[in-house]
ZAKOLMI-419561 format. One line per 5 residues: number of its first residue (from 1); for each residue y negated, x negated, z negated of C-alpha. Coordinates in nm, 3 decimals. Layout:
NUM) Y X Z; ... .
% end
This chain:
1) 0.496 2.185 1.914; 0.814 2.012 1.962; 1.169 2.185 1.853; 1.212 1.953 1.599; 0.934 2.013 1.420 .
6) 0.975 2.410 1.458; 1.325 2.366 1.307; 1.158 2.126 1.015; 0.927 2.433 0.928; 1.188 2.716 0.953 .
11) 1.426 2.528 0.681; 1.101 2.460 0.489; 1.106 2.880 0.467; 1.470 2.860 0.362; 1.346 2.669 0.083 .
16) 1.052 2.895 0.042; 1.284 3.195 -0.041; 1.534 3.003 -0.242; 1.269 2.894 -0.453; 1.172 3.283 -0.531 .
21) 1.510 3.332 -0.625; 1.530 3.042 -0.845; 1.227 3.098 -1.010; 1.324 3.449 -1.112; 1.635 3.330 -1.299 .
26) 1.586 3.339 -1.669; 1.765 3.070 -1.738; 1.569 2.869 -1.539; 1.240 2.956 -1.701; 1.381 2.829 -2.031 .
31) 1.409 2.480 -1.931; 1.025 2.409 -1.904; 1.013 2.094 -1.741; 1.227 2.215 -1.446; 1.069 2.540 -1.389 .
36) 0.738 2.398 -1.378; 0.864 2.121 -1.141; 1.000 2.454 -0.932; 0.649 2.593 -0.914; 0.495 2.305 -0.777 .
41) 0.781 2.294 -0.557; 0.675 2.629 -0.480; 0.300 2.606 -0.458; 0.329 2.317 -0.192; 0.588 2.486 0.033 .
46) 0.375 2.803 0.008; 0.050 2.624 0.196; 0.276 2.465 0.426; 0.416 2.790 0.539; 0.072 2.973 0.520 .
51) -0.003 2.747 0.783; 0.278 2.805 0.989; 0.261 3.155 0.958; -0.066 3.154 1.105; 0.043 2.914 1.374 .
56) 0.264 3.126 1.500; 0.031 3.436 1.479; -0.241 3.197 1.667; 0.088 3.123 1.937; 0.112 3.508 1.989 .
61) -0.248 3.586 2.001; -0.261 3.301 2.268; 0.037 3.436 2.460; -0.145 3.805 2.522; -0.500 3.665 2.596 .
66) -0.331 3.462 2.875; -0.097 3.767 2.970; -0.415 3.933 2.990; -0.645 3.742 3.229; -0.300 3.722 3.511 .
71) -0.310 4.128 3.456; -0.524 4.396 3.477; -0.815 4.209 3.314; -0.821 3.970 3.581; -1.034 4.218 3.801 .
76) -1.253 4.289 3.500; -1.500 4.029 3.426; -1.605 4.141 3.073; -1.285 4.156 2.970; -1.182 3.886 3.122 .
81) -1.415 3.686 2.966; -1.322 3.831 2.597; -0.973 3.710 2.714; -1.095 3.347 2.822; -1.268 3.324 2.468 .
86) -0.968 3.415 2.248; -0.764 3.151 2.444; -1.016 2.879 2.396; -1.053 2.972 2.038; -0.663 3.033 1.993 .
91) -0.594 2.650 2.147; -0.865 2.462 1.933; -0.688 2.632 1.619; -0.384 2.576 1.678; -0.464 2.181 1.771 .
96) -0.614 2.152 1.435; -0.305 2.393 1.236; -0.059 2.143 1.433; -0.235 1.824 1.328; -0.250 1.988 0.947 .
101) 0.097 2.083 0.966; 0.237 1.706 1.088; -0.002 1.600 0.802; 0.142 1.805 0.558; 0.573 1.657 0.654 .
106) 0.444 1.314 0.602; 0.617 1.139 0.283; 0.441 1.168 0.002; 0.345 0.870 -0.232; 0.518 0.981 -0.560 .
111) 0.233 0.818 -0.783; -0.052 1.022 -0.602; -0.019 1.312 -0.885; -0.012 1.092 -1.171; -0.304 0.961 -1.356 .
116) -0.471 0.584 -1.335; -0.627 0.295 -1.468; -0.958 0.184 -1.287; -1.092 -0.179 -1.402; -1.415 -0.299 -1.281 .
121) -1.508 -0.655 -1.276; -1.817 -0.831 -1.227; -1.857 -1.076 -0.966; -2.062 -1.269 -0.812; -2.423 -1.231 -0.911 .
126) -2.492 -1.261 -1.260; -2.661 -1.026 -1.447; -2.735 -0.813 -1.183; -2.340 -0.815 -1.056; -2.250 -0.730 -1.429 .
131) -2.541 -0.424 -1.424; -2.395 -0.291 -1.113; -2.048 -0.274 -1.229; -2.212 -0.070 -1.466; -2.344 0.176 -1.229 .
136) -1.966 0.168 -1.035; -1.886 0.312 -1.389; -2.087 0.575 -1.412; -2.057 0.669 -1.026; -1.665 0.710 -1.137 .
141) -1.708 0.850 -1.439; -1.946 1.118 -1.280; -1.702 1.250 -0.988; -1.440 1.264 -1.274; -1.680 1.513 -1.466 .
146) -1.707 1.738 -1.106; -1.321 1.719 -1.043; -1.255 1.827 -1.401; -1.066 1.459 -1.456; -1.051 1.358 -1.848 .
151) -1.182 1.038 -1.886; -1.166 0.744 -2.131; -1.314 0.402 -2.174; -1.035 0.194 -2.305; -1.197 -0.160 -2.353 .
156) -1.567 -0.271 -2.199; -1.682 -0.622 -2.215; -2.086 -0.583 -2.203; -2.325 -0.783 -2.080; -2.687 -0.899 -2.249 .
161) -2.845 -0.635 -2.008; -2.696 -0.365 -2.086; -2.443 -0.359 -1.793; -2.051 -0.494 -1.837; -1.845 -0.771 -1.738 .
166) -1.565 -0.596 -1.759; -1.464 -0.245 -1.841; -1.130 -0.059 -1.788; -1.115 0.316 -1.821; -0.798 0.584 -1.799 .
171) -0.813 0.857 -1.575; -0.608 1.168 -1.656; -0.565 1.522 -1.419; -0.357 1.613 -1.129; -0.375 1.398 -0.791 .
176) -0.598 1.141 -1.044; -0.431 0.796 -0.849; -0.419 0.996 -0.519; -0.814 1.061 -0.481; -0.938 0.714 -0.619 .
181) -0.677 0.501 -0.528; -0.861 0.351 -0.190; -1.130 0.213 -0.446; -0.936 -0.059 -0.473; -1.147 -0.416 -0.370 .
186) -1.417 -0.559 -0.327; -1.785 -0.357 -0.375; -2.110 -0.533 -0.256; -2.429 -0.439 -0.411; -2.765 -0.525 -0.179 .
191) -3.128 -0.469 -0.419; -3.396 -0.573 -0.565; -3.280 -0.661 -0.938; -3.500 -0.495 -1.203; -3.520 -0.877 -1.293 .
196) -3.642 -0.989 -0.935; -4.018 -1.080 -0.989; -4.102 -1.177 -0.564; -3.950 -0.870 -0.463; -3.670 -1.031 -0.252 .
201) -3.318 -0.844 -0.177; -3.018 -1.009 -0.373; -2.646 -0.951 -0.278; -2.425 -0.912 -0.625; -2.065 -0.759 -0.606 .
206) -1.821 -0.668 -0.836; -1.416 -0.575 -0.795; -1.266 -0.260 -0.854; -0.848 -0.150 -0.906; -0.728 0.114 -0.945 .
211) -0.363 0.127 -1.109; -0.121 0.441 -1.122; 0.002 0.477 -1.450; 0.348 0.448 -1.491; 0.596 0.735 -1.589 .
216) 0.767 0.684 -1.893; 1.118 0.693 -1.722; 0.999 0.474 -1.482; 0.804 0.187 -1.637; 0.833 -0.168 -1.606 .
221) 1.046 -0.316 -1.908; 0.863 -0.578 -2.085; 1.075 -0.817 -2.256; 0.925 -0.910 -2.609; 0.956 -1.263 -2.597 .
226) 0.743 -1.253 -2.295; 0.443 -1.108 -2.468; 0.186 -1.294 -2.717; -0.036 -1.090 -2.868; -0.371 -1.125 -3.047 .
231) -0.559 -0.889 -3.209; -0.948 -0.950 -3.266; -1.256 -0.733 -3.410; -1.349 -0.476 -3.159; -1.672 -0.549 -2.959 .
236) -1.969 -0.341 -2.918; -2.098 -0.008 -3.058; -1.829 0.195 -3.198; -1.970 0.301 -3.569; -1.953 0.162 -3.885 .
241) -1.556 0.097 -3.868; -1.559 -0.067 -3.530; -1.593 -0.446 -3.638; -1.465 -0.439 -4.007; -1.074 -0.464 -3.894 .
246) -0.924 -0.665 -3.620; -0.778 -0.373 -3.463; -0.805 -0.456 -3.136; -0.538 -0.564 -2.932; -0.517 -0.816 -2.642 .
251) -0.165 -0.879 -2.470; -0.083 -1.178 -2.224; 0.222 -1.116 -2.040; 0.296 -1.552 -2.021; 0.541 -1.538 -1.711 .
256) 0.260 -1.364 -1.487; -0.045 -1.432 -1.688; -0.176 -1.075 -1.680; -0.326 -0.962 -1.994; -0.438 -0.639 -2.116 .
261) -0.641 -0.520 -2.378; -0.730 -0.194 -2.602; -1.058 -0.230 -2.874; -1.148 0.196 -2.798; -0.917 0.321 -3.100 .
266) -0.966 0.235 -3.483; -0.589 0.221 -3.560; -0.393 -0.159 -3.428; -0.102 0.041 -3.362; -0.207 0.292 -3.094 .
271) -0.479 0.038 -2.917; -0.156 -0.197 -2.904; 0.053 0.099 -2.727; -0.235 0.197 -2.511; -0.239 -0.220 -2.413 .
276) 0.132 -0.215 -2.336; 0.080 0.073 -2.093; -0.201 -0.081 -1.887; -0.037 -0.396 -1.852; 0.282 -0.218 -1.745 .
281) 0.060 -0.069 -1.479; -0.067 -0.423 -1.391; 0.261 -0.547 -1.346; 0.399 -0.214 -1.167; 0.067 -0.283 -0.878 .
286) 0.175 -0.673 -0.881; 0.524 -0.526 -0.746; 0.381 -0.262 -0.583; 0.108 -0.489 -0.358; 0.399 -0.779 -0.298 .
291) 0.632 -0.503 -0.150; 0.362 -0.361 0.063; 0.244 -0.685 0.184; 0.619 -0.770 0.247; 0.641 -0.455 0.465 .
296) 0.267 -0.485 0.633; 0.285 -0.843 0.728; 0.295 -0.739 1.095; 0.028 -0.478 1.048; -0.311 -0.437 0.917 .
301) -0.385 -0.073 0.738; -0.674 0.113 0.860; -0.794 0.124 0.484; -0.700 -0.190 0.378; -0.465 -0.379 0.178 .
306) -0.614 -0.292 -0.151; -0.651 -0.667 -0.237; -0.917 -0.754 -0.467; -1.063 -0.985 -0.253; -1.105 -0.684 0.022 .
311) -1.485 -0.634 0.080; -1.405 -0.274 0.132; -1.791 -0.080 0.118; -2.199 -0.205 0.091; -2.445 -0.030 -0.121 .
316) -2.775 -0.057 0.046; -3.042 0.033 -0.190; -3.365 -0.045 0.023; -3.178 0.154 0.298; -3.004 0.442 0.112 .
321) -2.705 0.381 0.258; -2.360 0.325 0.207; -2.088 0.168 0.436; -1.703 0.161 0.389; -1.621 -0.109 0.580 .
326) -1.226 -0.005 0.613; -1.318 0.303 0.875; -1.645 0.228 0.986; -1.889 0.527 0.820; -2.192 0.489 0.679 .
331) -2.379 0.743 0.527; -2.733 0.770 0.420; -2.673 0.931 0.043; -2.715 0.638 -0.159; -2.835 0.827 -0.445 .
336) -2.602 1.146 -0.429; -2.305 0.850 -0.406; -2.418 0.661 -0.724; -2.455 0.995 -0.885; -2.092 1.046 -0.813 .
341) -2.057 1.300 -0.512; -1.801 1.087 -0.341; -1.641 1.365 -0.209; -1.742 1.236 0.150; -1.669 0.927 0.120 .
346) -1.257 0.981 -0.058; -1.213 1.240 0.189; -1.261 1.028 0.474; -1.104 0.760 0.361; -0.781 1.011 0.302 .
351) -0.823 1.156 0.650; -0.798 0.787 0.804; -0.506 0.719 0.629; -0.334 1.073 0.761; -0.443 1.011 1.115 .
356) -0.321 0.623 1.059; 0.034 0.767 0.977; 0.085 1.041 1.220; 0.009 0.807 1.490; 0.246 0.527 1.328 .
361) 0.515 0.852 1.351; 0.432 0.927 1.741; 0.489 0.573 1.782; 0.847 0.604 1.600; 0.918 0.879 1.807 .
366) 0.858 0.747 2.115; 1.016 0.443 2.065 .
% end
């Protein structure tokens, strides 16, 4: 590992100790909002420097096994061989604590931890493009459940078969934006539709994005006279308030054109609030994806642009597979995906993008 690195993670333990003393200071433990910033301060530095600790453990260990087989142990074949496994094993971890530990200086997207919008759209297709947006709903809403996300549906335009033209849901929990923001473009359904009478495969896809929510201190200021605002009968089941009132709320933000809209609560005034903050988000992404693209232009990310046109993964149905087009992996759990174990699936897509951005550092560095 290069000096510069080694210094990197022997300030890190500076920090590591000054955060012990912080922490312990009364006064800082009455000012809640700091302290629990502090801990996650704390709780992040301490993996980092688990892993260096070990690192340099796995150094030592490697230093004696080698010390060993130009000794004594050279003329003894058993333990020369115990001494040729530990360095083998010694190496391959400390490739993959190095590697872990360049991961874990990379800069951090600040909106990772907070939670997100998802909107899913119907595309092309029909019915069958509005039924699968459907299932892209439940797939979502089911990996939320395992993560221990909270959930909730805050407007859903359905379709005569039971699936949804549109449908835009909040998710809420720590690292929400950070695990499902790659679901961002375009997903492209291959079946036979329950409607399909011959038999014969259709294609249907639908859009997804997925929009960090923005922090209050943060958001995007919406000038009034920029807004018009409707408010309509809310659509759909909801019990035997839902369509009585016109309480729900649709914004159109007339410089951009975005609009956003709320129908999930009974009272005007909070679907109104809940509108404002999604199309804050909307606007927040429109900024977000210019800058990015401003900053890209002369290079193409590994796992995409996030553009809604992106055709970023296939559902095969007749094949049981799935393909994410970004990295290249397919896997043949169709059913455990829809089901919402997408565990495999995030995870690569999050190890592409590391691998993507150490290499983009080497490339710094050597330049």
């Amino acid at each position: 590992m290069k000096a510069a690195l080694r210094e990197q993670f022997e300030r890190l333990a500076l920090r590591g100790a000054e955060l012990e003393s912080v922490l312990s200071d009364p006064a800082v433990a009455s000012d809640m909002k700091r302290y629990r910033a502090l801990l996650k301060e704390q709780a992040e530095v301490g993996g980092v420097l688990t892993r260096w600790m070990r690192y340099r453990q796995r150094e030592s260990d490697l230093a004696s096994a080698q010390e060993l087989l130009v000794g004594d142990a050279a003329a003894d074949a058993e333990m020369a061989e115990m001494a040729n496994q530990e360095v083998t094993e010694a190496q391959a971890e400390l490739e993959r604590l190095a590697t872990e530990l360049q991961a874990a200086l990379l800069p951090k997207d600040p909106d990772d931890e907070r939670p997100c919008f998802v909107e899913i759209r119907a595309g092309t297709g029909g019915d069958e493009s509005a039924l699968f947006a459907g299932d892209l709903l439940r797939m979502y809403l089911r990996d939320c459940e395992r993560i221990g996300f909270r959930t909730e549906i805050l407007s859903a335009n359905e379709s005569d078969l039971g699936g949804y033209k549109e449908v835009v849901f909040r998710v809420e929990g720590d690292g929400a934006y950070g695990r499902l923001k790659f679901e961002s473009g375009g997903h492209r359904v291959q079946r036979v539709p329950a409607t399909e009478s011959q038999g014969r495969i259709h294609t249907s896809a639908c859009t997804v994005a997925v929009l960090a929510e923005p922090d209050e201190a943060e958001e995007v200021a919406l000038n009034p006279a920029d807004l018009r605002i409707d408010t309509f009968r809310a659509s759909g089941a909801g019990g035997q308030h839902i369509n009585k009132t016109d309480s729900a709320v649709r914004i159109t933000h007339i410089p951009t054109g975005l609009v956003a809209e709320c129908q999930d609560d009974r009272s005007q005034h909070r679907n109104k609030a809940r509108a404002l903050q999604v199309l804050a988000a909307r606007l927040r992404d429109r900024e977000r994806t210019e800058r990015a693209a401003r900053e890209a232009a002369a290079r193409k990310s590994l796992i995409g642009s996030g553009d809604r046109s992106d055709r970023i993964r296939t559902y095969n149905f007749p094949q049981g597979r799935v393909t994410d087009h970004r990295i290249n992996l397919t896997l043949y759990k169709l059913g455990a995906v829809m089901d919402g174990d997408l565990g495999d699936l995030l995870g690569a897509l999050h190890a592409a993008q590391v691998a993507e951005e150490l290499q983009a550092l080497e490339a710094g560095r050597g330049a």
